[in-house]
C-alpha positions in Angstrom: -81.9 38.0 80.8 -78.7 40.2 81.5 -75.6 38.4 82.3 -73.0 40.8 82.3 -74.5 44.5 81.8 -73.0 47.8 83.0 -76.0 48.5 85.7 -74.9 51.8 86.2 -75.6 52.7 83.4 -79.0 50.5 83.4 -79.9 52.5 86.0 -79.3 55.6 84.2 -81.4 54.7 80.7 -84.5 53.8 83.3 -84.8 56.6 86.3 -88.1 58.0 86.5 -89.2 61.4 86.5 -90.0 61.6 90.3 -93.0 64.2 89.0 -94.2 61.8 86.9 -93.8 59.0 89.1 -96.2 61.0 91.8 -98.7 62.2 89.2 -99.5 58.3 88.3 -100.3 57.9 92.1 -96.8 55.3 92.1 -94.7 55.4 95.3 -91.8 53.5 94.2 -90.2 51.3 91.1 -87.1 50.3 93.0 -86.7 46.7 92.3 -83.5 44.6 92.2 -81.6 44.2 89.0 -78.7 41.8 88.7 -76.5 39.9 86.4 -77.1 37.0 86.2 -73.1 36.2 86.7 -73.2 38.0 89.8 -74.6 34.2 91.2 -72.9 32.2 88.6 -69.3 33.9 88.1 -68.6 31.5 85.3 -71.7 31.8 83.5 -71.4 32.2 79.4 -73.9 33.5 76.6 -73.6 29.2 74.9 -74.0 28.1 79.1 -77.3 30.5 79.4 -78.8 28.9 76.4 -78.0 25.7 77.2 -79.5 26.3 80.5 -83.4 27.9 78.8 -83.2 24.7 76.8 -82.7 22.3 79.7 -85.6 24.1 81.6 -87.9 24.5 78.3 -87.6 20.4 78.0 -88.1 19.3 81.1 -91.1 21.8 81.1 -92.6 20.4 78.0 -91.0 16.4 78.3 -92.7 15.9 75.4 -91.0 18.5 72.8 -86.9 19.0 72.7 -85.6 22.7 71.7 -84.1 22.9 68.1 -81.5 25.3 68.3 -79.1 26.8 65.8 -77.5 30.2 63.8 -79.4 30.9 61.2 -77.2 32.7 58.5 -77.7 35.4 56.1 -78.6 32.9 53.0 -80.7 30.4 55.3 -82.8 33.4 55.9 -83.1 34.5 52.4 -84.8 31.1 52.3 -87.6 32.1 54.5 -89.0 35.1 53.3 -90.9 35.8 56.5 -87.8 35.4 58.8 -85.9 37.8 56.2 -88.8 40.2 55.8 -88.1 40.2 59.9 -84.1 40.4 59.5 -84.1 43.0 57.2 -86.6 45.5 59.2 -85.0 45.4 62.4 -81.1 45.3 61.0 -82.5 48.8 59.1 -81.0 52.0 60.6 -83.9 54.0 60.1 -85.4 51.3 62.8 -82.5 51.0 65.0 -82.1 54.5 65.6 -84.4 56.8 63.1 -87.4 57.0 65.6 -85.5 57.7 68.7 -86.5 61.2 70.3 -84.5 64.2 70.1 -82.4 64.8 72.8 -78.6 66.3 74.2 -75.4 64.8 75.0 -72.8 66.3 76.3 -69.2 64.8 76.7 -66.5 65.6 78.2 -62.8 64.0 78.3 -59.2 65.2 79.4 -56.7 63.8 76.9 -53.0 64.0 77.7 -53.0 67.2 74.9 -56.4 68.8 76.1 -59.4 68.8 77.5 -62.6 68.2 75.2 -66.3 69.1 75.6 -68.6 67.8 72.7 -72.4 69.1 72.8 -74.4 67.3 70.5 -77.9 67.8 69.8 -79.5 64.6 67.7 -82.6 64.0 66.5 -83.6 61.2 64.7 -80.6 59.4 65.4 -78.9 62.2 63.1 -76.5 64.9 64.7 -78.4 68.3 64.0 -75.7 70.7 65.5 -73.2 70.5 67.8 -70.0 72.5 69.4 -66.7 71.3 70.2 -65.1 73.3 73.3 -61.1 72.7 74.2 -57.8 73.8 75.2 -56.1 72.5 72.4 -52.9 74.1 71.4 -53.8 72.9 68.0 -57.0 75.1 66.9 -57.0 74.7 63.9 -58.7 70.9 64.8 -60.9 72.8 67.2 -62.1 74.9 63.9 -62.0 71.7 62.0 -64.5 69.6 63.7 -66.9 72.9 64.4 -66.6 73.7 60.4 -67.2 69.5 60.0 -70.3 69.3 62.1 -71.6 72.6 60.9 -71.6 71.4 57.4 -72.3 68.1 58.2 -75.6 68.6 60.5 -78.6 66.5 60.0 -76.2 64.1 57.9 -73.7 62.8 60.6 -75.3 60.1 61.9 -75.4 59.5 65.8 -73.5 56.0 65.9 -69.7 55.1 65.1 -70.5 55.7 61.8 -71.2 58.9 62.2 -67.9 59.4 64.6 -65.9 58.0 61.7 -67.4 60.7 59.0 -66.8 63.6 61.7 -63.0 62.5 62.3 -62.5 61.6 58.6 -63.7 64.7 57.3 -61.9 66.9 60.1 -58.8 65.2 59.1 -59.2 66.1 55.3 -59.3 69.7 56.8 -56.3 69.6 58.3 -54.2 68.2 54.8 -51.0 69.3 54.2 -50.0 71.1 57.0 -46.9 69.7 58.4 -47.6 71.5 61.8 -51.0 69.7 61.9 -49.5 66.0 61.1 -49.4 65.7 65.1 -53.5 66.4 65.7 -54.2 64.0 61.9 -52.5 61.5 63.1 -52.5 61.4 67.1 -55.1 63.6 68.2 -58.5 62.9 65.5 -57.7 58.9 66.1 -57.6 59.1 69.8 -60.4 61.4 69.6 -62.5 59.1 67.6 -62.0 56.0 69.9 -63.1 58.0 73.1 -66.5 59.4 71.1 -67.1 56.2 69.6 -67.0 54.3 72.8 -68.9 56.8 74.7 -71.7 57.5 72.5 
C-alpha cells in the first residue's frame, strides 16, 4: 500500500526496457499508481492500519487482529521472529546482492558546480570521479584521492557518504585556507549526496 510515495521516482525504479517488453510478446504495463492520500488527504500510517484491521475483522467476524510493536528484546524471545529480524536488518541483505550499476549526480552549490560518477557494485562504491569548478581544488583532489583509496570499502548508503566526507576532511587538516571547504563545503556536500543517493 503506498500512501505518500514520490511516484516520479516509482516510475523511474520500474520502466521497462521497451526491447524487452516486445520480445515477451507484451504490448503495454501502463497501469495506474496512486497514493493512497491522493483520495484520503488526511490519511496516516496508525489510520491505514487501523483501517486493514477494521476490513480483516469484519472479513473474518469470528477472529479480531492483535496488533502491536514488537521491540528488540521481545524478539530476542522468539528465536524464529529474531532469526527473521536479524537477516533482513543485515547489510549484506539490504544492499550486498544488488547488481552493479552507475550513478551519476549532479548539483550546483552556491560555491560550484558538482558531478559525482559512481560506479557500485555490491552495494560497495568500486570507483568513482568527482568533477567541479571549485576554487578550492584541493577538496576536488581530496575526495578523488578518498574514493580512490577507499574503493570497494565505501559503502553505497549514508554511511558510506559519511566515511567519504569524513576522510576528505582529514585531508584537508590544518590548512587555514581550507577551514572554508572543512567546514562549509564537505557538510553541505554530504547532505546533498546523502539525500540523493
Amino acid at each position: 500500500m503506498l500512501l505518500d510515495v514520490d511516484l516520479a521516482a516509482l516510475g523511474r525504479y520500474l520502466t521497462v526496457n521497451k526491447l524487452k517488453m516486445q520480445s515477451k510478446g507484451v504490448a503495454s504495463v501502463a497501469a495506474r499508481v496512486l497514493n493512497l492520500r491522493e483520495r484520503v488527504p488526511s490519511i496516516s500510517h496508525d489510520a491505514f492500519c487501523d483501517a486493514a484491521a477494521a476490513a480483516f475483522e469484519a472479513k473474518w467476524e469470528s477472529r479480531s487482529a492483535s496488533r502491536r510493536t514488537l521491540s528488540v528484546s521481545e524478539l530476542d524471545r522468539i528465536p524464529q521472529l529474531m532469526q527473521i529480524y536479524e537477516r533482513y536488518s543485515e547489510w549484506e541483505w539490504r544492499f550486498g546482492k544488488s547488481p552493479s550499476f552507475s550513478h551519476s549526480l549532479e548539483h550546483k552549490f552556491g560555491w560550484a558546480l558538482v558531478d559525482v560518477q559512481l560506479e557500485v557494485a555490491n552495494g560497495v562504491v568500486a570507483r568513482g570521479r568527482v568533477y567541479s569548478d571549485c576554487l578550492l581544488p584541493s577538496l576536488i583532489d581530496a575526495l578523488n584521492d578518498e574514493l580512490a583509496a577507499g574503493a570497494g570499502s565505501l559503502t553505497y548508503d549514508s554511511r558510506g557518504v559519511a566515511d567519504l566526507c569524513s576522510r576528505a576532511r582529514a585531508r584537508l587538516e590544518g590548512e587555514a585556507s581550507l577551514q572554508v571547504a572543512r567546514d562549509c563545503y564537505l557538510p553541505e556536500l554530504q547532505e546533498w549526496l546523502t539525500a540523493a543517493l
